[in-house]
N, C-alpha and C positions, 0 to 999 in steps of 0.2 A: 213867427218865432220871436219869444222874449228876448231882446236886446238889454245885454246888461254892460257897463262900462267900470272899468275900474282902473283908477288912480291911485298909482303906484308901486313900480314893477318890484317890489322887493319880494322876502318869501312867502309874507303874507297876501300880497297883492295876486302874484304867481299863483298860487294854493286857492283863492278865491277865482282866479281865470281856470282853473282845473275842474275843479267843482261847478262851475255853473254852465261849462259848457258840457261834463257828463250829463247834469239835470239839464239836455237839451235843449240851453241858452246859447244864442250867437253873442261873442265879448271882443271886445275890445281893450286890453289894457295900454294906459298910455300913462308916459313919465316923464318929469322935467329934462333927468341929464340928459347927455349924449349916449351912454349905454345901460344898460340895468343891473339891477341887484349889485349894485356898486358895494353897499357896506356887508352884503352876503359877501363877497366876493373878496375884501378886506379881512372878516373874519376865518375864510378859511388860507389866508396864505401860509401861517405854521400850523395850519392842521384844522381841518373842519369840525369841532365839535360839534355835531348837530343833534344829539342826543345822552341819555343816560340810563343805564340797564339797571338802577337800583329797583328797590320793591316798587310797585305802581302807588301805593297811599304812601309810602315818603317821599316817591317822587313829584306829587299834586302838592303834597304839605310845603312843599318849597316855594309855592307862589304866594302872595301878597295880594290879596284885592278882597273886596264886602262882602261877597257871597259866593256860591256855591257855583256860580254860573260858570265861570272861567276853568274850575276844575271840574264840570261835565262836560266842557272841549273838547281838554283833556282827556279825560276816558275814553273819547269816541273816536280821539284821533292820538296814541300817546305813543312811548318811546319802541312798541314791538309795531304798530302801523307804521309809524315814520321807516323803520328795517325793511320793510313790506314795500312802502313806497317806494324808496331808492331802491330794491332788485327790481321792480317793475321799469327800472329806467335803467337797467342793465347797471345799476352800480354798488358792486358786494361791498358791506359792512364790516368790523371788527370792533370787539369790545376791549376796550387797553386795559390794563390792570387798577385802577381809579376806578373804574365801570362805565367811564364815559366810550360814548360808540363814537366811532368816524366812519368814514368811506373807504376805502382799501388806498383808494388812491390821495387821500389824506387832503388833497385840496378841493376846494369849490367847483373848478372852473372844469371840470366836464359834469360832473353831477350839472350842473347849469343849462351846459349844451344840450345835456341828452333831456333836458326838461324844457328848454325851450323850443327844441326842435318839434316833441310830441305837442306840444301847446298850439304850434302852429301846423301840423299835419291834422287837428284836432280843427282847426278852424280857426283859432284864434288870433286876432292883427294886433298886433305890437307897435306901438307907438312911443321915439323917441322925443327928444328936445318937448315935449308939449306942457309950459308949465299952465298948471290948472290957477284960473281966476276967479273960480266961485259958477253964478249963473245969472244968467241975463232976466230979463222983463219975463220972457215966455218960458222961463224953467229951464231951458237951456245950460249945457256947459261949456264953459269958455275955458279958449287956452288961449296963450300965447306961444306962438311956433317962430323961426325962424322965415314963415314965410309968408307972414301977422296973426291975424288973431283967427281963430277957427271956433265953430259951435258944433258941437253935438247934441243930440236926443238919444236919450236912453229909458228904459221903460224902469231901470233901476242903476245905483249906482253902488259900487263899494271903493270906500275911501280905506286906503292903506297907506299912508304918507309918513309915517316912521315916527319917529320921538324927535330930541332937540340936541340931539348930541354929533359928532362930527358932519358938519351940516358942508363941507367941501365933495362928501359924499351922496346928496341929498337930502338927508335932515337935518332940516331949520327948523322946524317948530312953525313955520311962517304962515301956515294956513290956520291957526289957532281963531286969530280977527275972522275970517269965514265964515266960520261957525258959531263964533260967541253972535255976531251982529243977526244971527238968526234965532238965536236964544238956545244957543248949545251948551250946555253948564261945562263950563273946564274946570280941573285942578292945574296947579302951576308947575310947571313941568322943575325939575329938582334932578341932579346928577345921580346914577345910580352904576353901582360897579364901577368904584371911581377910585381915585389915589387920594391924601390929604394931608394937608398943609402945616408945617412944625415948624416953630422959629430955632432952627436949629443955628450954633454958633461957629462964626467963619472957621473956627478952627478945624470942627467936626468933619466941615465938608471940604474945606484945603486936603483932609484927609483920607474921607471916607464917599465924597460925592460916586455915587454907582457902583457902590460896594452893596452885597446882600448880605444879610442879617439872616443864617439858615439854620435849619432846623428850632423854628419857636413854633409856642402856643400863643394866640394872638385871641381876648377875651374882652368880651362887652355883653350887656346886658343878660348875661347869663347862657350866652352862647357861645362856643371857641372852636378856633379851626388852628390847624396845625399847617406849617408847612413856612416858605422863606419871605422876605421882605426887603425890597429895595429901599436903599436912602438915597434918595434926589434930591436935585435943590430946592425946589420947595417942600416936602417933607418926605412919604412912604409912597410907594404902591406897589403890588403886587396882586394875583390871582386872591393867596390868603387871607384877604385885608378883605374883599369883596363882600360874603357871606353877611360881613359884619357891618356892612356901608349903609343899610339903610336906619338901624339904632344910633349909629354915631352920627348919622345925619339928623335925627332929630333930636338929639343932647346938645349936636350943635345951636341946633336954630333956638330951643328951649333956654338954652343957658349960658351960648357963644364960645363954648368950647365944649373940649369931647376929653374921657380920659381912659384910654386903650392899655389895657394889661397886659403884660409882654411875660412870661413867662419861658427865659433865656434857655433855662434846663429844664425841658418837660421830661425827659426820660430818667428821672435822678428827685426820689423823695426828698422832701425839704429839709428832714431829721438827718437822711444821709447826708446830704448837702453840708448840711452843718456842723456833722462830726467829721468830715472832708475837711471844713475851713479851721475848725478848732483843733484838728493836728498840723496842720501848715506852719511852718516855723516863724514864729512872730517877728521876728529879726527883719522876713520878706517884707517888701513893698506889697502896698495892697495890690498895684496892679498883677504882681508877679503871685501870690497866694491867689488871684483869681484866676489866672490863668493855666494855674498851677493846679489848685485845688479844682475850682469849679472848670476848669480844661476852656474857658472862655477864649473864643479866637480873637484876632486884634480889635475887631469891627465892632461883637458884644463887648468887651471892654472899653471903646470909645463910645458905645452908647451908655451903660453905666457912669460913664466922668460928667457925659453930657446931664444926662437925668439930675445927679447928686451934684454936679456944679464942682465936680473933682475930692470929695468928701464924702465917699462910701460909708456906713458906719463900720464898725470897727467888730462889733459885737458878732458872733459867729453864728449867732442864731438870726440876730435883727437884718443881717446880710443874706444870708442864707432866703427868709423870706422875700427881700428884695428883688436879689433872682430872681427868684420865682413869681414874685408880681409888680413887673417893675411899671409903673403907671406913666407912662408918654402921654402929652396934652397935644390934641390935636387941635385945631385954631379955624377950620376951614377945608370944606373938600376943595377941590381943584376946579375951574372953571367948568363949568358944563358942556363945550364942546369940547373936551376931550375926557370927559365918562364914555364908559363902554355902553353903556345903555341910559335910557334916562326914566325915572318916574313921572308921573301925571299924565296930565291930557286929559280926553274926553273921559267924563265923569262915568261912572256906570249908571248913575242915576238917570242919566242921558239916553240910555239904553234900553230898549225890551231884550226880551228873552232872546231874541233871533240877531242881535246887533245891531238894528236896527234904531236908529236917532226917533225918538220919541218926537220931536218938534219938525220930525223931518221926512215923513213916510216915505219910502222907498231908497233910501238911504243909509248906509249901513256902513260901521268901521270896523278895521280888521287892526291887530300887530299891536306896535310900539307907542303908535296915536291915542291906545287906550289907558285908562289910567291904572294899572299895576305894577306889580316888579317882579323879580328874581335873581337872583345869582346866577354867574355862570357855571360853564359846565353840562352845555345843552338844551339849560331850560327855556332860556330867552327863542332858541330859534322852534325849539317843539313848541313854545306856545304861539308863536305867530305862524308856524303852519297849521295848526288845529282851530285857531281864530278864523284863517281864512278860507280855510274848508266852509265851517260851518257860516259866517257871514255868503260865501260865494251859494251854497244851497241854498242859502235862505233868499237870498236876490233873485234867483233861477225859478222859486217856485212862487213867490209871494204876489 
């Protein structure tokens, strides 16, 4: 029997131990921490997104990577198979009015149970604390355990070892050296679904520190999403802000800064707006004609003083557009261990057709280690379980 081993108990790693031991593979999966699917298991504590019922070709159109590869995963594994898998694990779904699906039971940790449990009635040995060190002289894989170092032989392996982002969870990014010293092409791993950084002024946030900013249209590069925005101390984050994290992340690297449109009144034409502000009685302070006319709550008025340095224009039209596209300079995303996911990693160029490491035959990566992206909202964890489907077949028969 094909012995296949896989590093890295997350979803993709999991979904790779599923599939290779259907295609009649004895596996192994083994993982650094002390328990698994640590950051699965983070993710679902206010609510498991682990999918999205929108159309199937806008739901593929939402990933990021070179070719065509990662959205025929997709298709073979996408958001009505994921519905399919959890009732198989006795765990009913619901579609929330957003379209994103959850588990009935809205958290991770029995959806887990009852998948770990079939994994291992399945055959499969699960292996804590074991962090992987590459491989020895003879091909071998090394760990280090709490009770030293241990080898294995495996007739294939799948590497599932996540991104670079909350690495207290598991991902470090730290096995990147690994692979390069083998001639594994990476990208650099880059924060992705992330908050970003605004030199805002003491006053703003004496006042406004963890106050939301709700109901905007938040716009970049020709894309915008609607919904609220936190002001922190170092600048925004929110869900809404996400979509748009990966254009502002390269305006930043491009040009050292980013410049995010805030459109305060999206429900309120600009013309309306401004024949709003041009009856407001001139006599009013501007703050009070904004709040007045354009119904602005305290927070969107402390951000306009912040934006204009306390000097809104006056003009009822030139204001009015302001509103409506009021342009925040963003300076920096947030450190990359605390993005929700991360970009880069192994190159696709790195890859055949089957996930498998071109420089490295019988070896194959699954998940967050690869180099694409997504927004949340289901997509990140649909594509690390359809990665590790088809990496875990592909190990199983190759």
């Amino acid at each position: 029997m094909r012995h296949v081993a896989i590093i890295g108990a997350g979803p993709a790693g999991l979904m790779a131990a599923e599939a290779a031991l259907a295609a009649g593979a004895s596996v192994s999966v083994l993982d650094a921490m002390p328990s698994v699917a640590r950051k699965f298991l983070m993710a679902g504590k206010s609510g498991l997104n682990i999918s999205h019922s929108e159309d199937e070709g806008l739901f593929r159109s939402r990933y990021t990577s070179p070719d065509g590869r990662l959205a025929a995963m997709i298709e073979a594994f996408g958001p009505a198979h994921v519905v399919r898998w959890m009732d198989g694990l006795g765990v009913s779904s619901f579609t929330g009015s957003s379209g994103r699906i959850f588990p009935d039971v809205m958290k991770a940790s029995p959806l887990l149970r009852s998948w770990l449990a079939r994994l291992r009635e399945r055959g499969a040995e699960i292996h804590v604390r074991h962090r992987w060190k590459g491989w020895d002289e003879d091909g071998r894989l090394v760990f280090e355990t709490p009770e030293g170092r241990r080898r294995l032989n495996a007739d294939a392996t799948v590497l599932a070892l996540g991104g670079a982002s909350w690495s207290r969870l598991g991902s470090d990014g730290t096995w990147t050296g690994l692979l390069e010293v083998r001639g594994v092409e990476m990208e650099p791993f880059q924060p992705s679904n992330c908050g970003f950084c605004v030199n805002w002024s003491p006053r703003l946030l004496e006042a406004q520190e963890g106050a939301p900013i709700k109901g905007v249209r938040l716009s970049h590069d020709g894309k915008s999403v609607e919904g609220d925005v936190v002001i922190t101390r170092r600048g925004i984050e929110s869900g809404a802000i996400y979509p748009l994290a990966a254009s502002l992340r390269r305006e930043i690297a491009a040009s050292g800064q980013a410049s995010l449109i805030i459109d305060l009144v999206p429900d309120v034409d600009a013309a309306v707006l401004a024949g709003r502000l041009s009856e407001a009685n001139p006599k009013q302070s501007a703050s009070n004609r904004l709040r007045k006319a354009a119904r602005l709550d305290k927070t969107k008025l402390a951000l306009v003083n912040e934006v204009t340095r306390g000097t809104p224009p006056k003009d009822p039209h030139a204001l009015a557009g302001l509103l409506k596209q009021l342009p925040l300079t963003l300076e920096a995303t947030v450190p990359i261990d605390e993005a929700i996911s991360t970009a880069g990693g192994v190159s696709w160029l790195a890859l055949d057709e089957d996930l498998m490491l071109r420089a490295m035959p019988g070896v194959y990566c699954a998940g967050e280690m690869v180099a694409w992206d997504a927004p949340t909202g289901g997509y990140l964890l649909t594509a690390c379980l359809a990665m590790g489907r088809w990496a875990g077949h592909a190990a199983a028969r190759s």
